[in-house]
C-alpha positions as CSV (number, residue, x, y, z in Angstrom):
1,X,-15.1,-52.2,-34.8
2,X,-17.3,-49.0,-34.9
3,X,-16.3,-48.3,-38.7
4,X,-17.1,-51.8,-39.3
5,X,-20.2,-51.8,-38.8
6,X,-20.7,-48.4,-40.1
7,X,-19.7,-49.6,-43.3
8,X,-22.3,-52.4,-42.9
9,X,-25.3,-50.0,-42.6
10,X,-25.5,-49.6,-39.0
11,X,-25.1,-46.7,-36.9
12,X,-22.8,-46.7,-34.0
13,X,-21.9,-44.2,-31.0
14,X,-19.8,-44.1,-28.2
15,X,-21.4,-46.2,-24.7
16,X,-20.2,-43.4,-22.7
17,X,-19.6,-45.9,-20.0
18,X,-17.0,-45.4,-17.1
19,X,-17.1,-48.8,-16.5
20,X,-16.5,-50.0,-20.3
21,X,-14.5,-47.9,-21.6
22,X,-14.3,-49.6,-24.9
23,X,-18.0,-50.4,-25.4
24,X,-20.3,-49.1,-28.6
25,X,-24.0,-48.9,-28.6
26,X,-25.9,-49.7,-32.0
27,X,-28.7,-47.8,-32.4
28,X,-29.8,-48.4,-35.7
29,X,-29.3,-51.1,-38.4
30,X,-29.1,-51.2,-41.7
31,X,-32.1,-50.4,-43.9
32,X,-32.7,-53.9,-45.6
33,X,-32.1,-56.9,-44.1
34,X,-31.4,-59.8,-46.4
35,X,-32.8,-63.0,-44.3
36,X,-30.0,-66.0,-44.1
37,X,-29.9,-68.8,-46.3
38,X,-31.3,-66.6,-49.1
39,X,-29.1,-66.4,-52.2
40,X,-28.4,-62.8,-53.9
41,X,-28.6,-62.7,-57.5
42,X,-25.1,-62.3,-58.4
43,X,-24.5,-65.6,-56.7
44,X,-27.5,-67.9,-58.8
45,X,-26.3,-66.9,-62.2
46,X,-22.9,-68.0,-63.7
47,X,-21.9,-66.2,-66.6
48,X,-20.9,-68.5,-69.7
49,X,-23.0,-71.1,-68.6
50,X,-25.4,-72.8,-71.0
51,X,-28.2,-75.0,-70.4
52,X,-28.0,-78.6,-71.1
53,X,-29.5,-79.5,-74.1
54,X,-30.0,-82.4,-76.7
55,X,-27.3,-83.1,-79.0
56,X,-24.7,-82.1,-76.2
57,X,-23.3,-85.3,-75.7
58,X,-24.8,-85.5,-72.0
59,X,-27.6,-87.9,-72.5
């Protein structure tokens, strides 16, 4: 789990915790947060894709 979310950006230590042995505290997270329901670039454009336009047979 803790090289997980390394990987993701945030930084992760040991809990040190007798009574949970296998817990992690997050003490950071990643610089840039992208909000949710936003789309990233590489998943608007479509390569090979054209525009509808007159003459195509579509209207």
């Amino acid at each position: 789990m803790a090289a997980i979310l390394a990987s993701a950006g945030f930084t992760v230590e040991d809990a040190n915790d007798d009574y949970r042995s296998h817990q992690l505290r997050v003490t950071d997270g990643p610089a840039q947060a992208v909000p949710m329901g936003t789309l990233r670039d590489e998943e608007v454009t479509m390569p090979g894709w054209q525009a509808a336009g007159p003459g195509d047979g579509t209207g």
